[in-house]
C-alpha positions as a LaTeX table, in Angstrom:
\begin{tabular}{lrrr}
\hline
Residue & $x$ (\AA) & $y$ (\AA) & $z$ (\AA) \\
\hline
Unk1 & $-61.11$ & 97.64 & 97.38 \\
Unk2 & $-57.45$ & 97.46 & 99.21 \\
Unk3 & $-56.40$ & 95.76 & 102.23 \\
Unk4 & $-57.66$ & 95.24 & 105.63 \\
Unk5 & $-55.19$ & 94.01 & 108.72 \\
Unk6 & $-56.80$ & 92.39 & 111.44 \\
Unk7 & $-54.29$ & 92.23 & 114.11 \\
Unk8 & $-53.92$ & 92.43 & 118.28 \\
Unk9 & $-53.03$ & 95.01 & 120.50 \\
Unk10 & $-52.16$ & 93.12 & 123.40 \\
Unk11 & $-50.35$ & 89.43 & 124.08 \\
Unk12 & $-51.89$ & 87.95 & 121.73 \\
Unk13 & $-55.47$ & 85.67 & 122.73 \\
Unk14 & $-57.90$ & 89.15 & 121.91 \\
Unk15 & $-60.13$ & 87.20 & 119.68 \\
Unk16 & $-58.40$ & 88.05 & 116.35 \\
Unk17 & $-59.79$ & 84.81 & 114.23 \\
Unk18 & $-63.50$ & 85.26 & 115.24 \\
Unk19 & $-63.14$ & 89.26 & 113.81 \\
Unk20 & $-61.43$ & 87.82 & 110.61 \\
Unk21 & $-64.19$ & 84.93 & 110.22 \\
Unk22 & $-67.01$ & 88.05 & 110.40 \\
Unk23 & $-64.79$ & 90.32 & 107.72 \\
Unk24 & $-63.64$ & 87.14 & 105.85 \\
Unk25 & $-67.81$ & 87.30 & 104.60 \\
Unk26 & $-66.87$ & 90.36 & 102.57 \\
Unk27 & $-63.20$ & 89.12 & 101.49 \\
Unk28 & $-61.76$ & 87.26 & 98.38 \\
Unk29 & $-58.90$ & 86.84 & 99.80 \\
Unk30 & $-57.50$ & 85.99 & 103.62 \\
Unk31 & $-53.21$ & 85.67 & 103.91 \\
Unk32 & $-51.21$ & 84.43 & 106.76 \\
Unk33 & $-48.66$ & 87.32 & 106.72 \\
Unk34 & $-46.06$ & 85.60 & 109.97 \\
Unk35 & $-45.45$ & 83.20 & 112.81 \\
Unk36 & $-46.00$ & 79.91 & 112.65 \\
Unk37 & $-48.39$ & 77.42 & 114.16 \\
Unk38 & $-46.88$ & 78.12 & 117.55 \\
Unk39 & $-50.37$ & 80.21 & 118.53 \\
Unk40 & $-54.06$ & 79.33 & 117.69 \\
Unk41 & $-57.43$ & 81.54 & 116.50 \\
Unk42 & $-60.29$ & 79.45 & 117.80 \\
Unk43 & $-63.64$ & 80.07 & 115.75 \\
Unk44 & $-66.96$ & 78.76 & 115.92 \\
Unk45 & $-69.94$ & 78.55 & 113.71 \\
Unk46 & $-72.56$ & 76.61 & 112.48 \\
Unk47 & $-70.04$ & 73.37 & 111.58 \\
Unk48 & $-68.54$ & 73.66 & 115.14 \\
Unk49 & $-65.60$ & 74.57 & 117.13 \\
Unk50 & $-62.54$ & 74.74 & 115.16 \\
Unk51 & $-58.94$ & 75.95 & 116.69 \\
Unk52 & $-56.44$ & 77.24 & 113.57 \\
Unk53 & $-53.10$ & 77.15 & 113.93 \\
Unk54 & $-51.45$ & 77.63 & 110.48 \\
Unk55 & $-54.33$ & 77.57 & 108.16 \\
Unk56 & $-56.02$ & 81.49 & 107.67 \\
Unk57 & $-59.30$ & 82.09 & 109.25 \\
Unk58 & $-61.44$ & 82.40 & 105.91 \\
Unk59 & $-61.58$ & 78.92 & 105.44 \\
Unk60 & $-64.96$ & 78.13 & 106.29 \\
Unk61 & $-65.94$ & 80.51 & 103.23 \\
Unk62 & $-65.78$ & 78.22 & 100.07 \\
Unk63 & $-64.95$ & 81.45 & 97.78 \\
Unk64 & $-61.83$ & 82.44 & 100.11 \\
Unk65 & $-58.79$ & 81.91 & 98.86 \\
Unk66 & $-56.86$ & 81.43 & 102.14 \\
Unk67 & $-52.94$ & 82.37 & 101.66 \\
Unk68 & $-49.79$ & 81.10 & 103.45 \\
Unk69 & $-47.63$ & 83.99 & 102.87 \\
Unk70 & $-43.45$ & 84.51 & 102.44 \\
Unk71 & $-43.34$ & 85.43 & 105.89 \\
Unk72 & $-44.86$ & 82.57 & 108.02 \\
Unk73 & $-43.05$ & 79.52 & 109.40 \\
Unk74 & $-44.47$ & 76.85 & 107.70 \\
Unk75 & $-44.70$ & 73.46 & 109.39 \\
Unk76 & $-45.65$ & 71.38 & 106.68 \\
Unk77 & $-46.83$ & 68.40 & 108.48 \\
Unk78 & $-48.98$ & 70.68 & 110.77 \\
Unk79 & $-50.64$ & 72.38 & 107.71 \\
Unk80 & $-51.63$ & 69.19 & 106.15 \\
Unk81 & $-53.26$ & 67.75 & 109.38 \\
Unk82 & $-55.29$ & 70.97 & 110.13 \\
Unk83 & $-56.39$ & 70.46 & 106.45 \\
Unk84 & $-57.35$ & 66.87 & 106.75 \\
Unk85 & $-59.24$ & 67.37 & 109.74 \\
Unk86 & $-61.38$ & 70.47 & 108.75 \\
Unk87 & $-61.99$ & 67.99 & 105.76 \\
Unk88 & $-63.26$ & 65.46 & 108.33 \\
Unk89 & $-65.47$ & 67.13 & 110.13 \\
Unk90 & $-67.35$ & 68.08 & 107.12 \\
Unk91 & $-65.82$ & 71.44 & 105.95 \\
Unk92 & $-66.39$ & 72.15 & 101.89 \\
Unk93 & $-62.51$ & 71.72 & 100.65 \\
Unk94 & $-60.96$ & 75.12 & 101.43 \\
Unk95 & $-59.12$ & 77.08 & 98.56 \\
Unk96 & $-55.25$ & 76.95 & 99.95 \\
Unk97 & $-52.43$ & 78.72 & 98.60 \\
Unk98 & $-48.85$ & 78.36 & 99.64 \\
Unk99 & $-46.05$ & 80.68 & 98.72 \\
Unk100 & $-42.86$ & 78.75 & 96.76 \\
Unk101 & $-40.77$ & 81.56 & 99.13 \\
Unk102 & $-42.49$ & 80.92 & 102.64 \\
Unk103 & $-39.87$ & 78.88 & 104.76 \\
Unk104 & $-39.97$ & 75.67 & 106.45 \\
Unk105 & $-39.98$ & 74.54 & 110.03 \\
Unk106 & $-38.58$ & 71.15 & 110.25 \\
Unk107 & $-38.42$ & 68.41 & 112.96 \\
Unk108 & $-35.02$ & 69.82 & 114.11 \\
Unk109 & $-36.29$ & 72.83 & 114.79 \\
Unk110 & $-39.37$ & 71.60 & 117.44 \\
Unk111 & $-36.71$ & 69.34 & 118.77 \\
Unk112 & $-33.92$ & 72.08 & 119.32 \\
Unk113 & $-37.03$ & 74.43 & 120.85 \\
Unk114 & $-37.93$ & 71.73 & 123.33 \\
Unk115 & $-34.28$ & 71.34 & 124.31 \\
Unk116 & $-33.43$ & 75.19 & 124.91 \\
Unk117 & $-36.45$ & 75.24 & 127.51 \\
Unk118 & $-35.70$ & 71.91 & 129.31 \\
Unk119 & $-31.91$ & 73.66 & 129.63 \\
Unk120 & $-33.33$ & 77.11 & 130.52 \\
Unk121 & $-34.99$ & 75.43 & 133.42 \\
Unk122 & $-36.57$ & 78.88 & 135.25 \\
Unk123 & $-35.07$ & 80.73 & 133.18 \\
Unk124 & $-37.26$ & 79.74 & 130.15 \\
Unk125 & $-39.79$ & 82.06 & 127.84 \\
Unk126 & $-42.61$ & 79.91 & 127.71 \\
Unk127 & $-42.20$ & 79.03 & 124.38 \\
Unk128 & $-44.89$ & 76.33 & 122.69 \\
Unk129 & $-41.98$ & 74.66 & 121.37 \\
Unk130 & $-43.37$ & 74.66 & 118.23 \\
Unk131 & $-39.93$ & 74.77 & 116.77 \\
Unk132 & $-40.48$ & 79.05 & 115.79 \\
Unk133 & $-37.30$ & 80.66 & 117.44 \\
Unk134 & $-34.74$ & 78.38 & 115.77 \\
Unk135 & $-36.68$ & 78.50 & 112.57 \\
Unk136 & $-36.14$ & 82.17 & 112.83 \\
Unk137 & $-32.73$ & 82.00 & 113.56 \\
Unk138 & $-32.25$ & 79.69 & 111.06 \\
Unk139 & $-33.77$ & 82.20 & 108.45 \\
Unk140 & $-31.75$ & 85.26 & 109.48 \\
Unk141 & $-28.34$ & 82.95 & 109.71 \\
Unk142 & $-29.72$ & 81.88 & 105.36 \\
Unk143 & $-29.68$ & 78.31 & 106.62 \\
Unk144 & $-33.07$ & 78.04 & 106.21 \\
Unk145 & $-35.30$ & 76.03 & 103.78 \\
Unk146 & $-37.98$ & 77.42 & 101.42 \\
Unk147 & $-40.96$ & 75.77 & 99.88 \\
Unk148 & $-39.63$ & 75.76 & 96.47 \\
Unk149 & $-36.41$ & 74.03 & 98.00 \\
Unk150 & $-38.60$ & 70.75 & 98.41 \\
Unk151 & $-38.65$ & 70.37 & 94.62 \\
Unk152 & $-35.04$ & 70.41 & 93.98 \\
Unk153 & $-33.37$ & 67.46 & 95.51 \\
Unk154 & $-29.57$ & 68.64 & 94.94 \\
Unk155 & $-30.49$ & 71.96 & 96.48 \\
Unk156 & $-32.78$ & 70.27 & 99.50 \\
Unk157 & $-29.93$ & 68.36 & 100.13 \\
Unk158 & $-26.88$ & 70.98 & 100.07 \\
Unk159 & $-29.31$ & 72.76 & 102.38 \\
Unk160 & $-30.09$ & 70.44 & 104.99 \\
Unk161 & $-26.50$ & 70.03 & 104.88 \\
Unk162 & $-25.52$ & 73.41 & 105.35 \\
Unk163 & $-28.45$ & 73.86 & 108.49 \\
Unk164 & $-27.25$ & 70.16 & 110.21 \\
Unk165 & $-23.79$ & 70.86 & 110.46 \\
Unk166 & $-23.78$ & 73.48 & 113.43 \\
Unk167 & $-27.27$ & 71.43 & 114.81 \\
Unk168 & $-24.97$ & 68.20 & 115.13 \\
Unk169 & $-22.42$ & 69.82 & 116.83 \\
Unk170 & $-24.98$ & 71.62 & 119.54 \\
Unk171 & $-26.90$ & 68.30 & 119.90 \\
Unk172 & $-23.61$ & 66.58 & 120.62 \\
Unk173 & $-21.64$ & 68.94 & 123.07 \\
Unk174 & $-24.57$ & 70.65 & 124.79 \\
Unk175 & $-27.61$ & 69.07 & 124.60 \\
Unk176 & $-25.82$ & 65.34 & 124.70 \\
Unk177 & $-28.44$ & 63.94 & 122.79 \\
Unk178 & $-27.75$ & 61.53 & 119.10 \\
Unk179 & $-27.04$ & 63.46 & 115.80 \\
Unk180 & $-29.91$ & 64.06 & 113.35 \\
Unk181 & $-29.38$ & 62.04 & 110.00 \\
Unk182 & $-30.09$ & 63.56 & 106.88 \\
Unk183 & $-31.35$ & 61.09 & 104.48 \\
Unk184 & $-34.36$ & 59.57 & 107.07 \\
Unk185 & $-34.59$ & 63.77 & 106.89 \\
Unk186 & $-35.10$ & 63.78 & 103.83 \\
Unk187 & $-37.17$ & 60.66 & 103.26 \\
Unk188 & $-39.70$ & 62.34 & 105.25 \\
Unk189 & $-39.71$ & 65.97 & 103.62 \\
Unk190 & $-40.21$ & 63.93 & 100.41 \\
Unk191 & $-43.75$ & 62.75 & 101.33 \\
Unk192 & $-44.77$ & 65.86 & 102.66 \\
Unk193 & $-43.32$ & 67.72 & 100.00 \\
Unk194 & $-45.79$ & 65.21 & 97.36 \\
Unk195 & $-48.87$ & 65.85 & 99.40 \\
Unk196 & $-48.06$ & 70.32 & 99.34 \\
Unk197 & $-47.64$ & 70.49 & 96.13 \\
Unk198 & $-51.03$ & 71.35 & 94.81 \\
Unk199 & $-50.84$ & 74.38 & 97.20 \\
Unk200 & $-47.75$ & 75.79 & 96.42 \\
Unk201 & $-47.08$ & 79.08 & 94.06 \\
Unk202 & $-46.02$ & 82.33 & 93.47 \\
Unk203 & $-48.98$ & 83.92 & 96.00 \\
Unk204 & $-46.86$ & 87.41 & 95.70 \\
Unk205 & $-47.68$ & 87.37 & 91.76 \\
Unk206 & $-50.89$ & 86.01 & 93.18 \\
Unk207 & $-51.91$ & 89.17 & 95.71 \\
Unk208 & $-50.56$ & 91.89 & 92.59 \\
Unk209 & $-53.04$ & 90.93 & 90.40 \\
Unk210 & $-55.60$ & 90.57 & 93.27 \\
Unk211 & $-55.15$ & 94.05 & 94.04 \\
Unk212 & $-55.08$ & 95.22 & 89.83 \\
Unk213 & $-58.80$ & 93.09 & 89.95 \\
Unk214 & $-59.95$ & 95.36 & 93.26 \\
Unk215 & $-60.60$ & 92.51 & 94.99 \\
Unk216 & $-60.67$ & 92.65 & 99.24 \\
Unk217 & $-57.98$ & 90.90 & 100.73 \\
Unk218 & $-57.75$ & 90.71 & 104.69 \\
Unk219 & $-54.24$ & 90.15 & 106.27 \\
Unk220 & $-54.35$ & 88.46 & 109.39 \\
Unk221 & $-51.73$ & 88.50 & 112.41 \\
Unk222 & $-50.70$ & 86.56 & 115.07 \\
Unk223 & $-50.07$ & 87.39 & 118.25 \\
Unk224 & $-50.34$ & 90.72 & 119.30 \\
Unk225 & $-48.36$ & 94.11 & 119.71 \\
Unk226 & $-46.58$ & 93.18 & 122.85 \\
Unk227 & $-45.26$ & 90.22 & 121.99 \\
Unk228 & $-43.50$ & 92.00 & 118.67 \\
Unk229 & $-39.53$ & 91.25 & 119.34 \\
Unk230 & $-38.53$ & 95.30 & 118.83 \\
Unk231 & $-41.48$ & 96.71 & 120.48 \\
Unk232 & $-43.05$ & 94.40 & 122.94 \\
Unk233 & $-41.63$ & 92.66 & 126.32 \\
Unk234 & $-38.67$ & 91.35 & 124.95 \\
Unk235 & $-37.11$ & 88.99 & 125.66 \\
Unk236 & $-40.82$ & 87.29 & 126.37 \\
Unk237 & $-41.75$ & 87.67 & 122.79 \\
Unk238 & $-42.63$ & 85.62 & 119.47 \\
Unk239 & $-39.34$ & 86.36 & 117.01 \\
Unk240 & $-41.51$ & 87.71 & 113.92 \\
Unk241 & $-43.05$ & 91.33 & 113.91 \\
Unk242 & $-46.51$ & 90.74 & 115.02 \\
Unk243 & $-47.23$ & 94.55 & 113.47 \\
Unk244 & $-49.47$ & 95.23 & 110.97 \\
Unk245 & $-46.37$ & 97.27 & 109.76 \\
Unk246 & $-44.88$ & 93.64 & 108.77 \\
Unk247 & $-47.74$ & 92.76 & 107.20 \\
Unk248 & $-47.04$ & 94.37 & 103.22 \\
Unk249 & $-43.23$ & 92.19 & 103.51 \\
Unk250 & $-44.90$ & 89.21 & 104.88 \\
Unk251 & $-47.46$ & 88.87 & 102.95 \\
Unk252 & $-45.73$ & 90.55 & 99.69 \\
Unk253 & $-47.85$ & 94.12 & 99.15 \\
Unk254 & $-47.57$ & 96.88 & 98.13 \\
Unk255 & $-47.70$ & 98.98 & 102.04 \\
Unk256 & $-49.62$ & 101.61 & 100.65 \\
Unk257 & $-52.69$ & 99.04 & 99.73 \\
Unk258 & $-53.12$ & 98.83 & 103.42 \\
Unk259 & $-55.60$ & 101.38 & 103.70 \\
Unk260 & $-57.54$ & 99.60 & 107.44 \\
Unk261 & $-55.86$ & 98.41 & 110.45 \\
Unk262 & $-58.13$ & 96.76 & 112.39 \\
Unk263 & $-56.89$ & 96.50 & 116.30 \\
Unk264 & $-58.78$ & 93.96 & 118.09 \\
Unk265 & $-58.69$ & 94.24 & 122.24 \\
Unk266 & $-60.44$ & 92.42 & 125.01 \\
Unk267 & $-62.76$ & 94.00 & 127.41 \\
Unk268 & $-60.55$ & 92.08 & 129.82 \\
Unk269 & $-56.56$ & 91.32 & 129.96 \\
Unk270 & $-54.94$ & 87.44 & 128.84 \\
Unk271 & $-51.85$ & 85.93 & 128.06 \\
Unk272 & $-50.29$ & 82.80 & 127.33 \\
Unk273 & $-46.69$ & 82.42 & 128.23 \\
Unk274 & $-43.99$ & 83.85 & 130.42 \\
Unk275 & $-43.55$ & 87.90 & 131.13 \\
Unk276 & $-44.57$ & 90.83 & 132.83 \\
Unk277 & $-48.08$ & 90.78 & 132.79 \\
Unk278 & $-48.54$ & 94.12 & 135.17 \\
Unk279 & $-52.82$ & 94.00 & 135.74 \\
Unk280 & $-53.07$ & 90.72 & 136.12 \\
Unk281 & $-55.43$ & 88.92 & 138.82 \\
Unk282 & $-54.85$ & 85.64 & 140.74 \\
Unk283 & $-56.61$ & 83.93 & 143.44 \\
Unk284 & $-60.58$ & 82.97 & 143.34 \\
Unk285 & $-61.18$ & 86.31 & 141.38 \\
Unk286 & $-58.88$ & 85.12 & 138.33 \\
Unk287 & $-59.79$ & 81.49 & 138.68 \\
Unk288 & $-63.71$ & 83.04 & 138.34 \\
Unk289 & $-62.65$ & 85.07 & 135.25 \\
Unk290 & $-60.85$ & 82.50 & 133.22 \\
Unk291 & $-63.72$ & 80.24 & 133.99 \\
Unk292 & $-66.19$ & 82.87 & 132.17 \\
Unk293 & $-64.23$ & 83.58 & 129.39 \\
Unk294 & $-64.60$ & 82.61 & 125.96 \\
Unk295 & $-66.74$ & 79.75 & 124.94 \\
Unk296 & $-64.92$ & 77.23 & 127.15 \\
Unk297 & $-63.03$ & 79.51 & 129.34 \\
Unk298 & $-59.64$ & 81.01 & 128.75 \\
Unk299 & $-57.18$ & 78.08 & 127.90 \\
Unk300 & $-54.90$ & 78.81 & 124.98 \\
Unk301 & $-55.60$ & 77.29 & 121.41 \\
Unk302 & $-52.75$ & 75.61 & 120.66 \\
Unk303 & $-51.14$ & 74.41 & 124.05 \\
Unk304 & $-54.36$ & 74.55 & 125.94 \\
Unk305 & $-52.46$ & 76.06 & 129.17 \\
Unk306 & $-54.51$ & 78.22 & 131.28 \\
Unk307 & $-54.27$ & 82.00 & 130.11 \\
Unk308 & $-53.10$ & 84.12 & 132.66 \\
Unk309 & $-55.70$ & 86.84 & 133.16 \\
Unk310 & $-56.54$ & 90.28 & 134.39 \\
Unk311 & $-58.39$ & 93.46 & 134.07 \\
Unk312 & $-58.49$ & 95.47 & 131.49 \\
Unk313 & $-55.37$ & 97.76 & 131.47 \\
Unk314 & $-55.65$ & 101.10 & 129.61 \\
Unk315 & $-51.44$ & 101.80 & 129.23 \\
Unk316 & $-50.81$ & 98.76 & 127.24 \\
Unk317 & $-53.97$ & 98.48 & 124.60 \\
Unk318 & $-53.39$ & 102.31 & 123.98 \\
Unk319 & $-49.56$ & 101.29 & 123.53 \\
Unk320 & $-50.45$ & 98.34 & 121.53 \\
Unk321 & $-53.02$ & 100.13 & 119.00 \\
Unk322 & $-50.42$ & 102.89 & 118.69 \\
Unk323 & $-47.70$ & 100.15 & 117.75 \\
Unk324 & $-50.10$ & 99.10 & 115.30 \\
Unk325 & $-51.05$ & 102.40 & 113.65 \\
Unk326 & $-54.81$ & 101.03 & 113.92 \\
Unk327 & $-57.75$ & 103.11 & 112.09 \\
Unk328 & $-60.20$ & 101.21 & 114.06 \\
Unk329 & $-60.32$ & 98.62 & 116.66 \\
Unk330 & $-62.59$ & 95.26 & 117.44 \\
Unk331 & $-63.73$ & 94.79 & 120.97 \\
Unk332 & $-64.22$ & 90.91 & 121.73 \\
Unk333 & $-65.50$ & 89.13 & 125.16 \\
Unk334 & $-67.63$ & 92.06 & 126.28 \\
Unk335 & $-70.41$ & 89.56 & 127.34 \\
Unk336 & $-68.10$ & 88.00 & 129.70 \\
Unk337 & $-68.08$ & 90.68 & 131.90 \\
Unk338 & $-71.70$ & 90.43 & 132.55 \\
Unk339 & $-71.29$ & 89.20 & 136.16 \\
Unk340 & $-69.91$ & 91.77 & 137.50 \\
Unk341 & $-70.99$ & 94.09 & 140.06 \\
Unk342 & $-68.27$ & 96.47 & 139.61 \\
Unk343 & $-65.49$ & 96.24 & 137.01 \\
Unk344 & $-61.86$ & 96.93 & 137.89 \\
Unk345 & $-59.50$ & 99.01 & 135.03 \\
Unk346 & $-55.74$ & 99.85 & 135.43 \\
Unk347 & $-55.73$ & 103.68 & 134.69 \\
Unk348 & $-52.11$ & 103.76 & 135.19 \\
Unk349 & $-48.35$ & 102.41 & 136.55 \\
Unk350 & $-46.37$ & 102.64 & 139.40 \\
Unk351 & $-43.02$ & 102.56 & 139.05 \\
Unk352 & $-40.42$ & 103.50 & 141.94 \\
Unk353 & $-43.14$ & 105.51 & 143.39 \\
Unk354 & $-44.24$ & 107.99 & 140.39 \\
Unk355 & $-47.48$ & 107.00 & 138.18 \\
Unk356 & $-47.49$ & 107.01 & 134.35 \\
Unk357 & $-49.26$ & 106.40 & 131.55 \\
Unk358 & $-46.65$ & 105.48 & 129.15 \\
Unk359 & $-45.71$ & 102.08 & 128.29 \\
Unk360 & $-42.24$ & 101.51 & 129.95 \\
Unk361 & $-39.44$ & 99.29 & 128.32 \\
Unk362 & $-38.84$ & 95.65 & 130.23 \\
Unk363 & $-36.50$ & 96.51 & 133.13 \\
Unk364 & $-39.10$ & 99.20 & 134.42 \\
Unk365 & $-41.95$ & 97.22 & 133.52 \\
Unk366 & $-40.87$ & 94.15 & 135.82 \\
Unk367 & $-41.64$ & 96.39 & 138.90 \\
Unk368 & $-44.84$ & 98.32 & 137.86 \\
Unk369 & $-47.68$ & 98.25 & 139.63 \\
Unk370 & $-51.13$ & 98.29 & 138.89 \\
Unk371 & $-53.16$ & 101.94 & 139.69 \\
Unk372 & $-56.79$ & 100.67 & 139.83 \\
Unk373 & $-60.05$ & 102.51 & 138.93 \\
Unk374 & $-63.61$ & 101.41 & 139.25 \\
Unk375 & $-66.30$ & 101.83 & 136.74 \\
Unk376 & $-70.50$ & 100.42 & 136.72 \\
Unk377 & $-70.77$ & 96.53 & 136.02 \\
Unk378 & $-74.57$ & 95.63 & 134.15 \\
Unk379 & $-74.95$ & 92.68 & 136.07 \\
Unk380 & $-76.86$ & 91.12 & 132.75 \\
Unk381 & $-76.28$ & 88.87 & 129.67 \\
Unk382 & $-75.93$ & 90.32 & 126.44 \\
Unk383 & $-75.04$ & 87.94 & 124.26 \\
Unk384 & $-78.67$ & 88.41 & 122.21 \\
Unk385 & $-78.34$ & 91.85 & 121.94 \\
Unk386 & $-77.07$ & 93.27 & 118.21 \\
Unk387 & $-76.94$ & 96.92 & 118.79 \\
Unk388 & $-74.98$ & 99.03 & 120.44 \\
Unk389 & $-78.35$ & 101.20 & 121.87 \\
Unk390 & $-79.92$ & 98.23 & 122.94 \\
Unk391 & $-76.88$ & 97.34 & 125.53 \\
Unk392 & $-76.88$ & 98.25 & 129.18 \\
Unk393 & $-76.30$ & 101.56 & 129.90 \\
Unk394 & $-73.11$ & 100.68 & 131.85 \\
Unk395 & $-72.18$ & 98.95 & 128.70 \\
Unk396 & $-72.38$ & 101.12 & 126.53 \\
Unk397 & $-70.08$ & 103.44 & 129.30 \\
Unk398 & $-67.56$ & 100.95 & 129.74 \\
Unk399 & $-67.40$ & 100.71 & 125.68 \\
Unk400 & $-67.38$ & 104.47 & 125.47 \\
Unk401 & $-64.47$ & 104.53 & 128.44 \\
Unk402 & $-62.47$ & 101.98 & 126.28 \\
Unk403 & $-62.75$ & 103.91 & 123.05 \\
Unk404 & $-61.72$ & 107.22 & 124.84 \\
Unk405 & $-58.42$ & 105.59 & 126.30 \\
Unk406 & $-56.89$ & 104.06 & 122.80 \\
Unk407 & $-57.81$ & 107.10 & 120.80 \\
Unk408 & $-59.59$ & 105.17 & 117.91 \\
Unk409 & $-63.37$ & 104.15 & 117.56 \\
Unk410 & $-64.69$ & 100.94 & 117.86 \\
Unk411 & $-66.46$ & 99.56 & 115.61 \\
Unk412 & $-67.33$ & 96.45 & 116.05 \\
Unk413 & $-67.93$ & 94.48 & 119.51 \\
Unk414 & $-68.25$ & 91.07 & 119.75 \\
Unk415 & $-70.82$ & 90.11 & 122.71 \\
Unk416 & $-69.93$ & 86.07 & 122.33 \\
Unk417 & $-68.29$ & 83.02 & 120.83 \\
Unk418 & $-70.70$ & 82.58 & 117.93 \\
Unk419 & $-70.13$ & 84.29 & 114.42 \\
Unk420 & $-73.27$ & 86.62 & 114.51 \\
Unk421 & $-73.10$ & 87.22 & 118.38 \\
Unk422 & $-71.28$ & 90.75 & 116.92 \\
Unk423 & $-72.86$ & 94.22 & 117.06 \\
Unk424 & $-71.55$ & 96.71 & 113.96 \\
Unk425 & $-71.44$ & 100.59 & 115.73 \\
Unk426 & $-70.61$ & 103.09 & 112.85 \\
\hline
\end{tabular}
């Protein structure tokens, strides 16, 4: 059956885990493919509200085998308590599997995050400080620490070693704070080690013979396009490839079983985190928007800071969906829009005075500006409607503008939070 990527097109926030949880109903199989549990997917269905971090959205399916692929940042202690508490709240036990080559954040790495931002000052990213860009740098310096590392206690330790030596000397000199120990270290990665176990194998093996059996398997991303660190805002990105191009290493396929690329957008702009952000809205009209979006507003999942909003903006989806190499894309929060009298769209950029409809790299981008078109609000809610003929007129045109700006048909459109508030348009 191949392989479906759900991923974003924008910052990131565009409503990528409710799309998965609707595809995840045909799936066998749902893999984490990168990042860490630095950004959240917020679902809801008939158990509740539940915010992921690290845990793939096909969880609430008891058939779905829900994969941790090589390429994520594991947090080990933040993977266990998202388990425990989907347990507790009366989720069926989800099928988890953990690859023995996915690599570990550990403590040290939240702790030299937090640390880089407090020293940063104004100057910071906005990280979560969730520990992911020294993990990463950790990785790409080999002085990281990989699942099957855990099991080996003469190789744990020569590698904790190995990472704590430079970490000791940065804590001491620059950050002034105490040196990090390695056997209370240890001690702890121990326990936590115990309790993964049961999780952990070979999930590359695993997705091979997935694919030999034709079963579906849907690949799900984090973040979107623009925060990817070669082709988005950088330096205001994540520091994995948030591309569905990543998504055969991270997740350990074959790239030519990728046969859908699912994009999903908003009908409206959010972020989380520092950055250009060029159609973005403040004042009463942006408090007014956050306030509508989403199920509880726009707040992010993980660090529940206020997204940063605006109107929809044309240059960067079409960008985005391009970066992604999308066959079809997923429009979320439609229904949110159903206040509005008239709806604003950035059609294009200004920079130094000319227009343009191409993306720009950072040091343009920082003094773009907004050009604004109008189109017909519907001034109606939606949210019980399940076909696309049945919505507004003006709908159905703003829909139609949408599709004609990224290039790529929309197929599915999500009119609220709720799993079956979705209408399928083939």
């Amino acid at each position: 059956m191949g392989i479906t990527a759900v991923v974003g097109a924008n910052w990131g926030d565009e409503g990528k885990g409710k799309i998965t949880d609707v595809l995840a109903a045909q799936a066998r199989y749902v893999v984490r493919y990168q990042g860490g549990s630095n950004a959240g997917h917020t679902i809801i269905n008939p158990l509740g509200k539940f915010a992921l971090h690290l845990l793939p959205s096909g969880v609430f399916y008891p058939s779905v085998i829900n994969v941790i692929g090589p390429g994520v940042a594991l947090n080990v202690e933040d993977l266990l308590r998202e388990y425990d508490e989907l347990i507790s709240r009366g989720v069926p036990n989800p099928i988890v599997r953990v690859s023995d080559r996915a690599q570990v954040v550990l403590p040290y790495h939240k702790l030299l995050d937090k640390l880089e931002e407090e020293r940063l000052g104004e100057r910071q990213f906005g990280s979560t400080k969730s520990g992911i860009a020294p993990f990463y740098a950790d990785k790409y310096l080999k002085l990281g620490v990989q699942v099957a590392d855990l099991y080996d206690p003469k190789r744990l330790r020569e590698r904790l070693e190995a990472s704590l030596a430079p970490k000791n000397v940065l804590l001491t000199h620059l950050y002034k704070r105490p040196i990090i120990f390695i056997e209370a270290l240890l001690a702890e990665l121990t326990v936590s080690a115990a309790r993964l176990k049961p999780f952990v194998c070979d999930t590359t093996v695993l997705m091979h013979q997935a694919l030999a059996s034709g079963e579906k398997i849907l690949l799900e991303g984090q973040l979107g396009a623009l925060r990817d660190p070669d082709h988005g805002i950088y330096p205001f990105s994540t520091s994995s490839s948030t591309l569905a191009g990543f998504a055969a290493v991270g997740a350990g396929v074959p790239p030519y079983a990728i046969n859908e690329i699912v994009a999903v957008i908003k009908a409206y702009s959010s972020c989380v985190g520092a950055g250009p952000f060029t159609s973005e809205i403040e004042g009463s009209a942006g408090d007014e928007l956050r306030k509508r979006g989403g199920d509880a507003g726009e707040y992010g999942a993980t660090t529940g800071r206020p997204r940063r909003v605006g109107w929809f903006d044309a240059i960067a989806t079409r960008y985005g969906c391009m970066l992604q190499g999308a066959t079809e894309a997923a429009l979320t929060n439609l229904d949110v829009l159903g206040y509005l009298n008239e709806i604003p769209v950035c059609t294009a950029y200004e920079i130094d005075g000319r227009e343009t409809t191409d993306f720009p790299v950072l040091s343009m981008l920082k003094s773009a500006k907004p050009v604004w078109g109008n189109l017909a609000g519907w001034m109606q809610d939606i949210s019980d409607i399940r076909s696309f003929e049945a919505l507004p007129v003006n709908a159905q045109k703003y829909v139609q503008y949408i599709e004609d700006q990224i290039g790529i048909p929309i197929r599915r459109i999500s009119v609220g939070p709720k799993r079956d508030q979705i209408i399928e348009r083939r």
